[in-house]
C-alpha positions in Angstrom: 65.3 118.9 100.2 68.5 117.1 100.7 69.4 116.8 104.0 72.8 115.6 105.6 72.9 114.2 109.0 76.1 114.2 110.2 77.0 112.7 114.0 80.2 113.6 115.1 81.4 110.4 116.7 82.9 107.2 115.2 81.4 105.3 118.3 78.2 102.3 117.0 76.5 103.8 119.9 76.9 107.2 119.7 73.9 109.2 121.6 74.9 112.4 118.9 73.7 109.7 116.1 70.4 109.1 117.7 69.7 112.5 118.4 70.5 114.0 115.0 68.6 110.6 113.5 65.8 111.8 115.4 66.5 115.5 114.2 66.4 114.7 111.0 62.9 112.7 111.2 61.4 116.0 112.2 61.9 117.6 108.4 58.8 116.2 106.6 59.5 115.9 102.6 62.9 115.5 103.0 65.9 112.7 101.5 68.1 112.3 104.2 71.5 110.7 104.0 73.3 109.5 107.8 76.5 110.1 107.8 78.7 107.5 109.2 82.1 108.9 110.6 83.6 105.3 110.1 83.3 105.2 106.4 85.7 108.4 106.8 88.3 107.2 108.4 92.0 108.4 107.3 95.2 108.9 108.8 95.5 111.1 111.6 96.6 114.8 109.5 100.3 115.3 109.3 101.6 118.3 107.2 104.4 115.4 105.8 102.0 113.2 105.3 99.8 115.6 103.1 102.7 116.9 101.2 103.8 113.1 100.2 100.4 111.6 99.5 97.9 114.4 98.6 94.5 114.4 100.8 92.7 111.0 101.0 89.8 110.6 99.0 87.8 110.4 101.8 88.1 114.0 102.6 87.0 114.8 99.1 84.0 112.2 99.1 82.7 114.1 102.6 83.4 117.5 100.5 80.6 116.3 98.2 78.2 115.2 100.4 78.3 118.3 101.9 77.6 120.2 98.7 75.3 118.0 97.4 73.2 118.8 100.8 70.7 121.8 101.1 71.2 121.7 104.7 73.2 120.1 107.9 72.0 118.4 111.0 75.4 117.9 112.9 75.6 116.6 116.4 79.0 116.5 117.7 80.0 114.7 120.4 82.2 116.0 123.2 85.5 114.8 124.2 87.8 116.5 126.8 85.3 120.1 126.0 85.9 119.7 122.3 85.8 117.6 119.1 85.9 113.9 118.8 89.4 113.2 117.4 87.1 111.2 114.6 85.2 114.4 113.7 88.5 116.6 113.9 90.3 114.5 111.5 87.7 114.6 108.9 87.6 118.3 109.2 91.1 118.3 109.4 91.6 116.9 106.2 88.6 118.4 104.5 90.0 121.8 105.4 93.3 120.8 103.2 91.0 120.6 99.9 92.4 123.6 98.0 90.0 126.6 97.7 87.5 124.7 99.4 85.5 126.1 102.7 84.9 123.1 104.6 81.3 123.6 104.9 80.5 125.4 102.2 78.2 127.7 103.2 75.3 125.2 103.4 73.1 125.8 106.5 73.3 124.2 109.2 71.7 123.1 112.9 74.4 122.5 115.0 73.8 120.2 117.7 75.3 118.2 121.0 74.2 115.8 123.7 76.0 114.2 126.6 74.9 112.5 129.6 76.1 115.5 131.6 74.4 118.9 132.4 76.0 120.7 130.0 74.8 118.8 127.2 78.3 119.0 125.3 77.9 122.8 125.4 81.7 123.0 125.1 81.9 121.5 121.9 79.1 123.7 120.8 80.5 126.8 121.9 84.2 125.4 120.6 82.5 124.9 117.0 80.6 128.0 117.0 83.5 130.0 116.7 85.5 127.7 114.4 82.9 126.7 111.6 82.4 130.0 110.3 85.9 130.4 109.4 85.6 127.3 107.5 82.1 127.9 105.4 79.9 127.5 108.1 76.6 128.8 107.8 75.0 128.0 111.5 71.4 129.3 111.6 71.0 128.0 115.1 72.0 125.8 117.9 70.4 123.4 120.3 72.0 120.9 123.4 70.6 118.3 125.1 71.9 117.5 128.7 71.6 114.5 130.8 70.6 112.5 127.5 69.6 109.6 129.2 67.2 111.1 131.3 65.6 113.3 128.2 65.8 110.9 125.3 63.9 107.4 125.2 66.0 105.1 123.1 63.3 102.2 122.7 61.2 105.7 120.8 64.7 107.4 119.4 62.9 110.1 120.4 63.2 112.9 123.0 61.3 112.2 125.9 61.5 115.7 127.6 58.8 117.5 126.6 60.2 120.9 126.4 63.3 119.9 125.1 61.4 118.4 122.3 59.3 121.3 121.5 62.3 123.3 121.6 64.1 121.4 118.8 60.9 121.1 116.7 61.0 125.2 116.8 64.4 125.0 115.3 64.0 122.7 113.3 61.0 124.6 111.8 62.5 127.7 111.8 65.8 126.0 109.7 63.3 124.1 107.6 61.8 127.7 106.3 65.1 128.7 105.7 65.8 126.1 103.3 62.1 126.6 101.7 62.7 130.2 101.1 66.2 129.6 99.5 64.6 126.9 97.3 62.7 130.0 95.7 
């Protein structure tokens, strides 16, 4: 199973990356590929800017990583109750690909943390009702408040026992998704 992990932050310490790392260590038998929103990095999206120069290859290369994936981790970080203006502009741009749903149908987990208590719930709920129009295929959800209370960074691991049981349930339950698709 080909897994992408995809953290929705251009920041070297983002806390989305080492939760969906740690996410994606969960899926035994599994090549997983990191996704770095810095190697993504285009021109903030312009209608002009499209119509003069095309969409930047960088949109297309993330368009094949997603389709060459059997399934997304995605942990988006919130800024403001929404997007990271990183993520949004790779979206942004990947949306422009013509006849191409963003994500493609490819199942996902869709994921957030934030040092608050909401555990960037607004960006979940913000994406949960955007991604399907694009492609997305969300089989479930899961948020992680007050991340530096519940997640041990010397471990990149969760250290909240229920929150940890609760993502290993998802992940499972995606996990025999993917297994039952394979067939």
């Amino acid at each position: 199973m080909k897994i992408l992990a995809v953290a929705g932050s251009n920041s070297e310490t983002s806390i989305n990356k080492l939760l969906v790392s740690y996410a994606s260590s969960l899926i035994e038998n599994a090549e997983v590929e990191i996704v770095d929103m810095n190697d993504f990095e285009m021109p903030i999206y312009k209608h002009q800017r499209e119509a003069e120069s095309g969409v930047p290859q960088q949109a297309h290369d993330f368009a094949a990583k997603i389709d060459g994936a059997d399934l997304l981790l995605i942990s988006l970080s919130e800024h403001n109750g929404t997007y990271s203006t990183a993520f949004k502009n790779v979206f942004d741009w990947t949306s422009r690909i013509k006849d191409r749903a963003v994500w493609n149908q490819v199942p996902m987990l869709l994921m957030a943390t934030a040092p608050g208590g909401r555990g960037g719930l607004g960006v979940l709920e913000a994406a949960e009702k955007r991604f399907p129009l694009h492609g997305g295929n969300i089989v479930d959800t899961f948020t992680l408040p007050f991340f530096n209370d519940n997640f041990d960074k010397e471990a990149k691991k969760i250290s909240n026992e229920e929150k940890n049981s609760e993502l290993k349930e998802k992940i499972q339950k995606i996990s025999a998704i993917e297994s039952i698709l394979e067939k």
